[in-house]
MDAnalysis code that builds the backbone (N, CA, C; Angstrom):
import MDAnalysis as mda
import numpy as np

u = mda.Universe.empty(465, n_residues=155, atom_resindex=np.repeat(np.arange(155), 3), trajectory=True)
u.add_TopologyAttr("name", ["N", "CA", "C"] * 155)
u.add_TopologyAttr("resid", np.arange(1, 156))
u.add_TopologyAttr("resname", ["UNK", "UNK", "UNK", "UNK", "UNK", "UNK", "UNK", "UNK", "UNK", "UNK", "UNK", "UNK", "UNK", "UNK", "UNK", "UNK", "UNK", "UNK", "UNK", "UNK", "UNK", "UNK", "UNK", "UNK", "UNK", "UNK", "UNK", "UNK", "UNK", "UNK", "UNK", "UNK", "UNK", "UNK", "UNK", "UNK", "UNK", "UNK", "UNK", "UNK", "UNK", "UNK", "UNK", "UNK", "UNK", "UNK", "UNK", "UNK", "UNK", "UNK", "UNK", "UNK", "UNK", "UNK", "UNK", "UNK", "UNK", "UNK", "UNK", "UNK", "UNK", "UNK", "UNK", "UNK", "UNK", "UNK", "UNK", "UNK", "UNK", "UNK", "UNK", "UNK", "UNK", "UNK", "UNK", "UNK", "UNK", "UNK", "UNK", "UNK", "UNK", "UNK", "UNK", "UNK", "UNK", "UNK", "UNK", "UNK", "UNK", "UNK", "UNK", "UNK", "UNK", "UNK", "UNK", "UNK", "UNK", "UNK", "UNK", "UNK", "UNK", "UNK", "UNK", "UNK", "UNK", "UNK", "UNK", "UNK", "UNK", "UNK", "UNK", "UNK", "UNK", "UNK", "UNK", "UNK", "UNK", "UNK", "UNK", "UNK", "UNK", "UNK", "UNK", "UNK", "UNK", "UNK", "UNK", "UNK", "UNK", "UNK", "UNK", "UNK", "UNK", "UNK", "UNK", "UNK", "UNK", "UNK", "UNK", "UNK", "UNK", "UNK", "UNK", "UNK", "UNK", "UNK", "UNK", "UNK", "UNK", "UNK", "UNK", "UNK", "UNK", "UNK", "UNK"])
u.atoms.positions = np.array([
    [135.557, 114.172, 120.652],
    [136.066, 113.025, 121.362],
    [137.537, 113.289, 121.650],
    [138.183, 113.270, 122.858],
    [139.494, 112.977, 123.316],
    [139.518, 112.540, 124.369],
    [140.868, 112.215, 124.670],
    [141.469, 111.533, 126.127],
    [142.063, 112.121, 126.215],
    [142.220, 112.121, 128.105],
    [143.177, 112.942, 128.524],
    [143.672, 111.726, 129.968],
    [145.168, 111.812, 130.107],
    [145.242, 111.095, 130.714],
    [145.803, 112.231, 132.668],
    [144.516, 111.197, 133.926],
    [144.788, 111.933, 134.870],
    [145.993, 111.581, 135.887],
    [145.994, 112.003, 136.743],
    [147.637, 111.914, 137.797],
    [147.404, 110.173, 138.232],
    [145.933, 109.579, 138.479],
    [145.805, 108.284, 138.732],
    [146.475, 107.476, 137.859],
    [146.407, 107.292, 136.526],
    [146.807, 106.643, 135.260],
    [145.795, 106.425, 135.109],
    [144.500, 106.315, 135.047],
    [143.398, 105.991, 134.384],
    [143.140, 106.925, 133.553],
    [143.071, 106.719, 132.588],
    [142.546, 107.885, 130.757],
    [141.279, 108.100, 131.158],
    [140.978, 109.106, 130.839],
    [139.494, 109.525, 130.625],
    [139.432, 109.834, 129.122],
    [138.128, 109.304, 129.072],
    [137.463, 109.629, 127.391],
    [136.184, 110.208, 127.225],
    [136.162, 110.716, 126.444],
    [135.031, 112.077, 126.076],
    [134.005, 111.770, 124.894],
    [133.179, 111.599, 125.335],
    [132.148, 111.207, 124.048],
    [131.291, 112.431, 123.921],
    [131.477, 112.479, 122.954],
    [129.866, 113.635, 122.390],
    [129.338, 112.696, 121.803],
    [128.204, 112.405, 122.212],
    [127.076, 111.768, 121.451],
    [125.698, 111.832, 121.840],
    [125.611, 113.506, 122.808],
    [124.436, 113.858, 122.833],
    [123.964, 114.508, 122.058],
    [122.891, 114.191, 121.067],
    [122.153, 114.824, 119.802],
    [121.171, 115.689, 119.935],
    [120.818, 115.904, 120.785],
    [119.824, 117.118, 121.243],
    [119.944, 118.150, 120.187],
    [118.954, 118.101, 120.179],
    [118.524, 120.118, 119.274],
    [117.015, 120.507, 119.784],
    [117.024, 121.435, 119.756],
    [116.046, 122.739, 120.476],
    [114.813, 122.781, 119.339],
    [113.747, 122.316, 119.910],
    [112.575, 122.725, 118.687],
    [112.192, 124.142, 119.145],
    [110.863, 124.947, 118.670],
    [110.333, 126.180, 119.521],
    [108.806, 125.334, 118.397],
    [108.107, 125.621, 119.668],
    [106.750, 125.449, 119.184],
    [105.740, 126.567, 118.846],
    [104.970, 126.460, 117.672],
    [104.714, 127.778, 117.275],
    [105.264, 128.921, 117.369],
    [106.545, 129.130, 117.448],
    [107.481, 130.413, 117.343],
    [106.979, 131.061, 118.754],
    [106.765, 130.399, 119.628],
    [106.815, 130.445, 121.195],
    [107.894, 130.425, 121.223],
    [108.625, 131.372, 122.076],
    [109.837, 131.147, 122.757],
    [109.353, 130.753, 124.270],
    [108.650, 130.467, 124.687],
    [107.915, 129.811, 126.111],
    [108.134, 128.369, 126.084],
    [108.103, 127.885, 124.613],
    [107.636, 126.474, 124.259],
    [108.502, 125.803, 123.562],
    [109.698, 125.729, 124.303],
    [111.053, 124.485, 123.321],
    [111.128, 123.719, 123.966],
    [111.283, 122.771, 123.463],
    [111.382, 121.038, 123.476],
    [112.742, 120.280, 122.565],
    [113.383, 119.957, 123.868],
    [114.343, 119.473, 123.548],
    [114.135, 117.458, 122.780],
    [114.772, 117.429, 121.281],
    [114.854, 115.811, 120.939],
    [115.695, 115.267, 120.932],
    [116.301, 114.181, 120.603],
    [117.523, 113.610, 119.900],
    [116.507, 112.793, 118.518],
    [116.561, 113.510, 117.596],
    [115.945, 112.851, 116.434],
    [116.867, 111.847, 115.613],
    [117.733, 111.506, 116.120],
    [118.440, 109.987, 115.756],
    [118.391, 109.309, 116.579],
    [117.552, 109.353, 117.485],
    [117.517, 108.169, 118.056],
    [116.307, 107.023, 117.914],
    [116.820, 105.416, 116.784],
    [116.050, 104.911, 116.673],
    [115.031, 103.953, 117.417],
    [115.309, 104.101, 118.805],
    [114.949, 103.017, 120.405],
    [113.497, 103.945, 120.187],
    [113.382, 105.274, 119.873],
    [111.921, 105.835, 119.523],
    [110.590, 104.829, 119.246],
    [111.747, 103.983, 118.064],
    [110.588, 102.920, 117.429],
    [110.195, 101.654, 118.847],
    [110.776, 101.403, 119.109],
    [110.292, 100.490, 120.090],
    [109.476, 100.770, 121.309],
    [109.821, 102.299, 121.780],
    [109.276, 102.844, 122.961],
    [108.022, 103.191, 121.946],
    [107.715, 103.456, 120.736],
    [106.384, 104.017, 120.131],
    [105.598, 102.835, 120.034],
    [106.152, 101.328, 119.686],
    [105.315, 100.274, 119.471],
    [104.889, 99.335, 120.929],
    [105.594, 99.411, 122.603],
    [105.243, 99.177, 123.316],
    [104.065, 100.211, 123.910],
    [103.998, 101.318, 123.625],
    [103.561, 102.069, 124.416],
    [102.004, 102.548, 123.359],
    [102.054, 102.542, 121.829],
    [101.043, 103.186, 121.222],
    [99.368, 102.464, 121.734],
    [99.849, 101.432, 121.827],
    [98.512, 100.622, 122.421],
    [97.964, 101.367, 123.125],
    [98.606, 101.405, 124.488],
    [98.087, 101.902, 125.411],
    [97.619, 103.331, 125.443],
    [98.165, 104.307, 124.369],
    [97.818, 105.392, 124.517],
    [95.948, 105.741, 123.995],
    [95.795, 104.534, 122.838],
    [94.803, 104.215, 122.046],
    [93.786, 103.627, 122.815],
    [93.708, 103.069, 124.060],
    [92.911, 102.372, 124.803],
    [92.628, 103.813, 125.575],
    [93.438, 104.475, 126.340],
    [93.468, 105.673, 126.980],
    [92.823, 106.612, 126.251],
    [92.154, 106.847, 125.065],
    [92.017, 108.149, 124.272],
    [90.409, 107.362, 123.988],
    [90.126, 105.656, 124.034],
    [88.692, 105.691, 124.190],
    [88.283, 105.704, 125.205],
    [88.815, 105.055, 126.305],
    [88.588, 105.134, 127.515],
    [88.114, 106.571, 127.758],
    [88.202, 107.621, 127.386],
    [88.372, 109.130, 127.972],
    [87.174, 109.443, 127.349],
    [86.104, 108.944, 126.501],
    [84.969, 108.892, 126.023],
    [83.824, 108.020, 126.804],
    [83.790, 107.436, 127.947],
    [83.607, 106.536, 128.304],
    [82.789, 107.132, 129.685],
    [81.441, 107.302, 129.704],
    [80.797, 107.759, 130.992],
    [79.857, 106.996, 131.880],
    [80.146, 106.150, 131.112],
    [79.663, 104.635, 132.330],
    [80.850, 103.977, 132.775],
    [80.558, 103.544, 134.365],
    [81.298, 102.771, 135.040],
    [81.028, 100.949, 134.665],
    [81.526, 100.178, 134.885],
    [81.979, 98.972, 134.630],
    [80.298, 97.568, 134.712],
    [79.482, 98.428, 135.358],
    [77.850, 97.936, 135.641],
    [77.431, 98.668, 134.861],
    [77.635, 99.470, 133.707],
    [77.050, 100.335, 132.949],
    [76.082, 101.216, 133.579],
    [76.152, 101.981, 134.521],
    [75.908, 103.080, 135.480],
    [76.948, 104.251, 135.037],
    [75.697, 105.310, 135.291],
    [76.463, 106.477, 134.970],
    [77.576, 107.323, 136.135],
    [78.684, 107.316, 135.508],
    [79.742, 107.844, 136.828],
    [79.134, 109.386, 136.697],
    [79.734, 109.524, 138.362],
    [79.148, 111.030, 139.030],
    [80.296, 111.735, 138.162],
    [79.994, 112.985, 138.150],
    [80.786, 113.766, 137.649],
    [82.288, 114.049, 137.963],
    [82.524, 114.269, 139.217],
    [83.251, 114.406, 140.167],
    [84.599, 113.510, 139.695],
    [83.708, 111.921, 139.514],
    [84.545, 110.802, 139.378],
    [85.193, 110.961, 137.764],
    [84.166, 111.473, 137.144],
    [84.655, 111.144, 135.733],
    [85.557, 112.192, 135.375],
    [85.816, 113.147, 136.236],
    [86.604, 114.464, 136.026],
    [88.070, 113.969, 136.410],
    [87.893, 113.078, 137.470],
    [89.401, 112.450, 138.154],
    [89.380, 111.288, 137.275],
    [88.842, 110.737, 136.638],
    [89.152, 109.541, 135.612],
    [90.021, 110.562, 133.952],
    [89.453, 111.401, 134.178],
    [89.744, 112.435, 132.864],
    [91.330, 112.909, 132.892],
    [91.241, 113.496, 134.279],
    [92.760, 113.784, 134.908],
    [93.718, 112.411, 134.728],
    [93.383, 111.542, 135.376],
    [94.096, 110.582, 135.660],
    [94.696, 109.692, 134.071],
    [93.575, 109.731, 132.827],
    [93.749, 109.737, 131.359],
    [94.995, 110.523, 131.064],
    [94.686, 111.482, 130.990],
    [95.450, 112.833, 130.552],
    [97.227, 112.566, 131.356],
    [97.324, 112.181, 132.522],
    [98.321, 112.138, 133.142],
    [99.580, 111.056, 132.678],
    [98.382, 110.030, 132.659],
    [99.334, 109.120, 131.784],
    [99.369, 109.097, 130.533],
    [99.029, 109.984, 129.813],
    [98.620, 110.107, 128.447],
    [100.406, 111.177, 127.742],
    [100.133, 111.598, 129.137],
    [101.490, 112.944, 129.178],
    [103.044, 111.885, 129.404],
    [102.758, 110.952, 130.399],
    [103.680, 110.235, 130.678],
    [104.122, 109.462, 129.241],
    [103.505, 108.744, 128.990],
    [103.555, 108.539, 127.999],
    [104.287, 108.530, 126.619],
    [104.125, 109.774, 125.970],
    [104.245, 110.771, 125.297],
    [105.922, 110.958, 125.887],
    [106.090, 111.768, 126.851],
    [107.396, 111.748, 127.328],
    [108.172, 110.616, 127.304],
    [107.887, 109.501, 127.431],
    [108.578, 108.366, 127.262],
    [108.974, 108.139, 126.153],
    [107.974, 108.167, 124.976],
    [108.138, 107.844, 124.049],
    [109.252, 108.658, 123.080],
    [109.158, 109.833, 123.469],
    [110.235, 111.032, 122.937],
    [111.728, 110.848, 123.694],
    [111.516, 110.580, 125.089],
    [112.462, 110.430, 125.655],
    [112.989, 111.870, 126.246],
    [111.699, 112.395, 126.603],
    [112.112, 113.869, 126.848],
    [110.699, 114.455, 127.276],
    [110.293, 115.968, 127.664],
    [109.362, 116.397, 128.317],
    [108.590, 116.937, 127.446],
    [107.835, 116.471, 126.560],
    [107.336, 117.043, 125.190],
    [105.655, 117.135, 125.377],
    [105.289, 116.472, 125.786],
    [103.530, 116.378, 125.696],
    [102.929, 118.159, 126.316],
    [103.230, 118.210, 127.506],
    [102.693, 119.405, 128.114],
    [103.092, 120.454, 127.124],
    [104.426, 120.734, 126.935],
    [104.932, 121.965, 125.943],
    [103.942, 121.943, 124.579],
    [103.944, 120.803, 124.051],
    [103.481, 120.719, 123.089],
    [101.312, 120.902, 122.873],
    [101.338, 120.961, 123.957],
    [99.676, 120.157, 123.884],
    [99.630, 121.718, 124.133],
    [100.627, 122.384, 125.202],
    [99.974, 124.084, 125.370],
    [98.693, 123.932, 126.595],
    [98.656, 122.742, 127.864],
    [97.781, 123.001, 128.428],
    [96.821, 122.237, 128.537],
    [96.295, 121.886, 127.383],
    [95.158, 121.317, 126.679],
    [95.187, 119.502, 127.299],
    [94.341, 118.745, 127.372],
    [94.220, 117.547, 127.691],
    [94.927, 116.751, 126.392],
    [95.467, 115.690, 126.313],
    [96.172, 115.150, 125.301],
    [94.955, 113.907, 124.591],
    [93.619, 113.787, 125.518],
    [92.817, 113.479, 125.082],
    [91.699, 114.124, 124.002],
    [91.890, 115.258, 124.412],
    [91.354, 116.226, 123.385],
    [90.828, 115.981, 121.404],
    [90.300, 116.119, 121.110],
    [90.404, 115.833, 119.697],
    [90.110, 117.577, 118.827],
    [90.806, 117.496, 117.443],
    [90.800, 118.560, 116.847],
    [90.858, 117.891, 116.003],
    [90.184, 118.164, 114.684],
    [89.988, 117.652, 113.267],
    [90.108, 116.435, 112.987],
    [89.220, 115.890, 114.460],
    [88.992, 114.181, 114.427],
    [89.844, 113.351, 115.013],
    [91.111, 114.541, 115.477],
    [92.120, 113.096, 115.704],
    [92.490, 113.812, 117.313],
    [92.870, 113.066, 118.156],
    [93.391, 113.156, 119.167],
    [94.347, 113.899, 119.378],
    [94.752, 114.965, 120.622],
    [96.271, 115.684, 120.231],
    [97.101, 114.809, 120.582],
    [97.010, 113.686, 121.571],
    [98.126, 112.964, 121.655],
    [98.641, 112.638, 119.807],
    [97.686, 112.010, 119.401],
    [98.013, 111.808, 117.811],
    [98.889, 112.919, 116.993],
    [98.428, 114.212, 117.304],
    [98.929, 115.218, 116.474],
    [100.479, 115.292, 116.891],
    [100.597, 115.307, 118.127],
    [101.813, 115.322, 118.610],
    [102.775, 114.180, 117.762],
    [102.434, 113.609, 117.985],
    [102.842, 111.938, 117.747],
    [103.198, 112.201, 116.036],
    [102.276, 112.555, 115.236],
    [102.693, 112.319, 113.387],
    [103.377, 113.512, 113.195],
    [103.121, 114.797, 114.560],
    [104.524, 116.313, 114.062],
    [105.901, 115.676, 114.533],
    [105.310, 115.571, 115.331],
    [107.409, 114.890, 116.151],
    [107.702, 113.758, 115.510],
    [107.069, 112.683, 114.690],
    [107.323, 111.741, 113.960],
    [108.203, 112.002, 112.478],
    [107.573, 113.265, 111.780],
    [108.052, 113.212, 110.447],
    [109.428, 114.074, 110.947],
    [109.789, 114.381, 112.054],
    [111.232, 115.133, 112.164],
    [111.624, 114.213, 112.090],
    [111.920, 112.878, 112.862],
    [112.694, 111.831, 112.986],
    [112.673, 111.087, 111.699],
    [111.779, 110.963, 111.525],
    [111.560, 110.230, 109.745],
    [112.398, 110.642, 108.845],
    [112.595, 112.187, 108.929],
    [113.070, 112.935, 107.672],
    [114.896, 112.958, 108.319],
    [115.246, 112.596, 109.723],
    [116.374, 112.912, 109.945],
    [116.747, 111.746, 110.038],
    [116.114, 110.253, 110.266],
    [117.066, 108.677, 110.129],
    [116.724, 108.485, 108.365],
    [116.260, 109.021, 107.473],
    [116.451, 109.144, 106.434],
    [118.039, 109.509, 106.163],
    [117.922, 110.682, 106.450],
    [119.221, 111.658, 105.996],
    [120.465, 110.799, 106.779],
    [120.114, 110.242, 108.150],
    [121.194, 110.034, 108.423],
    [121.612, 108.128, 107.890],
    [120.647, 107.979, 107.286],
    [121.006, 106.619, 106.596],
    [121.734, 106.649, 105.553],
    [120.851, 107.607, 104.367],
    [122.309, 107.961, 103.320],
    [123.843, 109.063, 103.863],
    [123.769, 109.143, 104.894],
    [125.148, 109.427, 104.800],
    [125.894, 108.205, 105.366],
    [125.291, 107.543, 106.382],
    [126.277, 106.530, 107.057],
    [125.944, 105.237, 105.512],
    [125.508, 105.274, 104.783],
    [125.219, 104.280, 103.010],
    [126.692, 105.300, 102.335],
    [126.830, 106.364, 102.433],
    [128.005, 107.058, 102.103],
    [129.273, 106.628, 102.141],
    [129.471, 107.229, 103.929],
    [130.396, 106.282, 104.433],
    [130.622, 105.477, 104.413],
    [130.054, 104.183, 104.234],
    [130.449, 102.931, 103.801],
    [130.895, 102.388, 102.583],
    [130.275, 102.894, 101.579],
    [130.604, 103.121, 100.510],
    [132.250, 103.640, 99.987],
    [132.760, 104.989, 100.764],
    [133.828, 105.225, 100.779],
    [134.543, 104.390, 101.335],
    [134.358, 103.296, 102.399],
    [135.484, 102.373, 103.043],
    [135.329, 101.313, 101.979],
    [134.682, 101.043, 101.574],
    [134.277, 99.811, 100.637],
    [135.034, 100.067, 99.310],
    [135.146, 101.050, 98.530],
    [135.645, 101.781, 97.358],
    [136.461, 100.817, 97.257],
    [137.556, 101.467, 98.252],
    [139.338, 101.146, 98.037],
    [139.452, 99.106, 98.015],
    [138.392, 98.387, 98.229],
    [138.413, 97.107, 98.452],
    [137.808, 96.552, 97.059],
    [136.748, 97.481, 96.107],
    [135.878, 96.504, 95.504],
    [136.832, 97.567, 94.153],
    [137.770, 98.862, 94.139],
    [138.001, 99.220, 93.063],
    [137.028, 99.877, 92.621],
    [136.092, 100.466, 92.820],
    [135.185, 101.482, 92.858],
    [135.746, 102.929, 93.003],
])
């Protein structure tokens, strides 16, 4: 952080407070994904949006149309796409960054592997980074406060 002041008189000020760090997925160097894992607005973009991803992941099981008739193939392939698309959107939103495709490797985010959905898998790997880093960054800013507090309570 500094100021610098320009020939106008207006100061300019400098914030760093972009938190970004570089994941690599499976030791792909093809496959990094940029986070800010302090950022807690995560939680809110995860609780507006998880619904919908959960309606989207049965929906994608779903080979009858709305008269319980079987959709043509054709259709259910562009219903599959069209799942998957917002499934990706999604996902990116929720990270706040371009993570689903890198991460999924290709694969439909509807997909399931050992029962669970990859949107899901995605979702509880990129979860416990943030978990384990607004942890860490709670006891230090419980730290810091602590040290301003000291000199007041005689501590």
């Amino acid at each position: 952080m500094g100021t610098k002041k320009k020939l106008d008189g207006v100061v300019d000020i400098q914030f760093t407070i972009d938190n970004r760090k570089q994941f690599r997925i499976n030791g792909d160097d093809k496959r990094i994904i940029e986070l800010d894992i302090s950022d807690f607005g995560i939680l809110n973009r995860l609780r507006e949006s998880y619904p919908r991803l959960q309606e989207l992941g049965v929906k994608s099981f779903e080979f009858d149309d709305e008269d319980g008739e079987n959709v043509k193939l054709g259709d259910f392939v562009d219903s599959l796409n069209a799942i998957n698309d917002e499934m990706i959107s999604i996902i990116d939103y929720i990270f706040d960054s371009k993570v689903a495709k890198v991460c999924a490797d290709g694969k439909p985010l509807y997909n399931m592997v050992a029962g669970k959905f990859i949107f899901e898998i995605i979702l509880d790997t990129l979860f416990n980074l943030y978990s384990d880093n607004i942890r860490a960054e709670l006891g230090q800013m419980s730290q810091r406060m602590k040290s301003h507090t000291d000199k007041y309570t005689g501590n």
